[in-house]
C-alpha positions, 0 to 999 in steps of 0.5 A, spaced: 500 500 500 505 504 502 508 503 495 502 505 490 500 512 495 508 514 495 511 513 487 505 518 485 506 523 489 514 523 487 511 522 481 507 529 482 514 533 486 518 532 480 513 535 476 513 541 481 519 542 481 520 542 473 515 547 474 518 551 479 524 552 475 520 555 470 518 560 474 524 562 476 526 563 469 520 567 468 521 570 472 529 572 471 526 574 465 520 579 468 526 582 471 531 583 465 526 587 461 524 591 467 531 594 467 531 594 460 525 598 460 528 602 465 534 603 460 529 604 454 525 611 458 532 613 459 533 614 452 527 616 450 527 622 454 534 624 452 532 623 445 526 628 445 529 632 449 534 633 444 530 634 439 527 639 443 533 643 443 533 642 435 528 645 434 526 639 430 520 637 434 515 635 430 509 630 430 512 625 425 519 624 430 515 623 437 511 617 432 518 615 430 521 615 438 516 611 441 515 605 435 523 604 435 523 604 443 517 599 442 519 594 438 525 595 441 523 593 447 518 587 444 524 584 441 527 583 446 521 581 450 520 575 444 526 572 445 526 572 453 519 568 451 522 564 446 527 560 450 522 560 456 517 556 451 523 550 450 521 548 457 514 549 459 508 544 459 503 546 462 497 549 459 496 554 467 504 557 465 503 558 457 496 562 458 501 565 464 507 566 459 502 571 455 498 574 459 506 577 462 508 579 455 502 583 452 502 586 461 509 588 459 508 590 453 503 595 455 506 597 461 513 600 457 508 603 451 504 607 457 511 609 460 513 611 453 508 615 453 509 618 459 515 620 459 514 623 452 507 628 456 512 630 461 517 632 457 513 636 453 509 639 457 516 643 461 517 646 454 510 650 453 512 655 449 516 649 443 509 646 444 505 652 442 509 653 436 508 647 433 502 643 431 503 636 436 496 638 440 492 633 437 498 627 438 498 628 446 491 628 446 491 621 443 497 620 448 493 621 454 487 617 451 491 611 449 495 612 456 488 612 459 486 605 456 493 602 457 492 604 464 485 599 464 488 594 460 494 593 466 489 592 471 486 586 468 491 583 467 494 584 474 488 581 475 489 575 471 496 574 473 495 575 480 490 569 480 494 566 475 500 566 480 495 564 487 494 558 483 500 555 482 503 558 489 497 553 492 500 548 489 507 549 491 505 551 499 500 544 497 506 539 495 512 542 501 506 542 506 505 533 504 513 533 505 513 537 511 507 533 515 511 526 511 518 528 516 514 532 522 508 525 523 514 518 521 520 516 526 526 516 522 526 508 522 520 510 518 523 516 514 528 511 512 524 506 510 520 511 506 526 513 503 529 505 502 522 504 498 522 511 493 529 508 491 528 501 490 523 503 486 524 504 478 522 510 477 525 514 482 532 514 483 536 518 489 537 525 485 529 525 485 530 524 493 535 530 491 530 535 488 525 534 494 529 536 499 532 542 494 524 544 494 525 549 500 530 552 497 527 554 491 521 557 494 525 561 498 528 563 492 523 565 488 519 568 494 526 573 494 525 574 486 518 576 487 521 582 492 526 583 487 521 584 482 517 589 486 523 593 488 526 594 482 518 597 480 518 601 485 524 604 483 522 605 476 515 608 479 519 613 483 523 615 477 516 617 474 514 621 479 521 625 479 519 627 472 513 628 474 514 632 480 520 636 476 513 639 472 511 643 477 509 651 474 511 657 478 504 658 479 503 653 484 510 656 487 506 662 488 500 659 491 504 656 496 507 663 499 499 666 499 498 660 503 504 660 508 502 669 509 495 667 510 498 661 515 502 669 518 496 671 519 492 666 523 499 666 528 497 673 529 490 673 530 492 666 535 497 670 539 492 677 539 487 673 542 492 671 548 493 678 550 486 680 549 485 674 554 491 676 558 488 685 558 481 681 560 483 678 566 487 684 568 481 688 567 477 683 572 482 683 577 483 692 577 475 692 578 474 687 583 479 691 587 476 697 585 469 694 588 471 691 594 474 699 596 467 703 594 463 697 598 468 699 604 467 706 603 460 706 603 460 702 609 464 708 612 469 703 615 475 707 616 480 703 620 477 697 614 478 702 608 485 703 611 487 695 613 485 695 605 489 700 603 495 697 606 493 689 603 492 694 597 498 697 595 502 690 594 496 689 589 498 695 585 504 694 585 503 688 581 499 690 577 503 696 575 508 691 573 503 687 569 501 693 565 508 695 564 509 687 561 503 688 557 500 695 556 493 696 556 491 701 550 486 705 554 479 705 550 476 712 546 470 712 551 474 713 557 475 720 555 468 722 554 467 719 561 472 723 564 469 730 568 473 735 571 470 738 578 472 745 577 476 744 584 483 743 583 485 748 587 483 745 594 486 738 591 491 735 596 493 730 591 498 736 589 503 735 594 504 728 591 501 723 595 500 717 591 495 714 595 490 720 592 490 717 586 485 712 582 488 704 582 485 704 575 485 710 571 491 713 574 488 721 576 486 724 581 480 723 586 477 728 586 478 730 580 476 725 575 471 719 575 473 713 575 473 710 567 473 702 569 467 703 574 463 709 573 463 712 580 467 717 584 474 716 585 474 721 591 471 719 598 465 723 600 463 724 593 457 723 589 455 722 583 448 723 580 445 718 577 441 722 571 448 726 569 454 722 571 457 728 574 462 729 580 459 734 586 463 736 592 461 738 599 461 745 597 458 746 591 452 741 592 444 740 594 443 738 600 443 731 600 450 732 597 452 737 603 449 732 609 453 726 605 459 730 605 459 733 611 458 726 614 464 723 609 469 730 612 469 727 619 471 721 617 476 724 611 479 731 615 483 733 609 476 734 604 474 741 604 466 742 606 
């Protein structure tokens, strides 16, 4: 039984193997005219550039460069397929081998026209002077149809290739469960019977164990091939990325000063913030000493004096590091009293002057809270004006009177 379950199955290895080998070869050959087109778009850019500074440039030469390089690159394509032909069997990497062919074929045909767009298009004014708009507009239509064939037939190879990598995983996958599963006596035993048999002899026994070897080869192949594509798609891109007109560079630097802008507005935002708190700060303080005066609390009012000018100080310090333009309507808010005269302030006591507005109590209203700076002041409610003991009605008279026995220097 042993001996009708094993012979096929080597049968069927030396099969794969044969197949594998084909595999590799085609795949050499993927590579080799992957370099060549490399080389061949290469030529073909250097051509037409010089033909460009000729001034030759007409449509009959573009016509010329891209059949030449074509059937260049196809000829060596034809010969690489040739010598592959010699070998293969199997009908999966006949249709394989064609598909690869025509998808080559394609490929190199949309990179010559690439190539060939990219390098007209750096030369505007030569492109207006000659007649060559209605041949790179068939370019683009055909590179635009290439682009739609490669993909199907990216399709059918990658399908193609899944298929014959199942069936290679499937052969090593017996020969790894046939080594893990036996003892070696059975191993031994295994090996005895393929050799005493005819068909097989020990070089096949060889070529097995050559299997993995070959699979780890092919899979570098496989990631040299698509280094080698990402190679040339980077070269492409470089043209591509040469292309770039001086209106885009301009677009650029608007968007870098509209950028400026926004930072501006970021950083006057944080000072508006910063002159907010500020201002909170300076008219909390201001209220809690009008709340105090009102109550007529002396001994309070000057404890709070005394709390108060550590707080001016910072204050002064932080409108000194970011200074607070004062509003226009502070001016139309500012009253004079008529009293200068009898103000105390100008022997220069800075005690006497307001915290917010900086002026003198009796003289001016305070522009942040819109009441009276000086203690024993009023102001009337109907015109926001600043009256005096002396110069007042008689509810003014009776709260100035009141007020100037608590503050001795006020004049009544």
């Amino acid at each position: 039984m042993e001996m009708n379950i094993i012979i096929p199955k080597s049968i069927t290895m030396m099969h794969t193997i044969i197949n594998i080998q084909k595999m590799m070869v085609m795949m050499m050959a993927m590579l080799t005219i992957m370099l060549l087109r490399i080389r061949m778009l290469d030529i073909t850019k250097e051509v037409i550039i010089l033909n460009m500074k000729m001034m030759t440039m007409k449509r009959n030469t573009i016509i010329l460069i891209v059949l030449i390089t074509t059937l260049t690159i196809t000829t060596m394509m034809i010969v690489m397929m040739m010598m592959m032909t010699a070998m293969t069997s199997i009908i999966t990497i006949k249709i394989m081998e064609i598909i690869t062919m025509m998808m080559m074929m394609t490929i190199i045909i949309r990179d010559i026209m690439k190539t060939t767009i990219t390098t007209v298009r750096k030369r505007r004014t030569i492109m207006e002077t000659i007649s060559i708009k209605k041949t790179m507009m068939m370019m683009m239509k055909m590179k635009m149809i290439m682009n739609a064939i490669i993909k199907a037939m990216m399709m059918m190879t990658t399908t193609t290739m899944m298929m014959m990598m199942i069936k290679m995983m499937m052969t090593v996958s017996h020969i790894m469960t046939i080594m893990a599963t036996t003892n070696t006596i059975k191993m031994m035993t295994v090996m005895t019977i393929m050799i005493m048999n005819t068909n097989t002899t020990i070089i096949d026994i060889m070529e097995i164990m050559k299997m993995m070897m070959m699979m780890m080869m092919m899979m570098m192949m496989m990631m040299m091939f698509v280094i080698i594509n990402t190679i040339t798609k980077s070269m492409l891109t470089m043209t591509i990325s040469i292309t770039i007109t001086k209106k885009k560079k301009k677009k650029k630097k608007k968007k870098k000063k509209k950028k400026k802008k926004k930072a501006m507005i970021v950083v006057k935002m944080r000072m508006m913030k910063i002159q907010f708190t500020n201002r909170i700060t300076k008219v909390a303080i201001i209220t809690i000493r009008n709340m105090m005066i009102k109550k007529k609390s002396l001994m309070k009012y000057l404890l709070w004096r005394r709390m108060s000018i550590s707080m001016t100080d910072i204050e002064k310090s932080i409108t000194n590091m970011r200074p607070m333009k004062k509003p226009k309507s502070t001016i139309e808010r500012k009253k004079h009293c008529g009293e200068c005269d009898k103000c105390p302030c100008k022997d220069g006591d800075s005690s006497d002057y307001c915290m917010s507005c900086q002026y003198c109590h009796y003289c001016y209203i305070c522009p942040v809270c819109e009441t009276a700076c000086a203690p024993g002041s009023i102001v009337d409610e109907l015109s926001g004006a600043l009256f005096h003991g002396s110069s007042g009605d008689g509810a003014s008279s009776s709260s100035s009177s009141s007020s100037s026995s608590s503050y001795p220097h006020v004049s009544t």
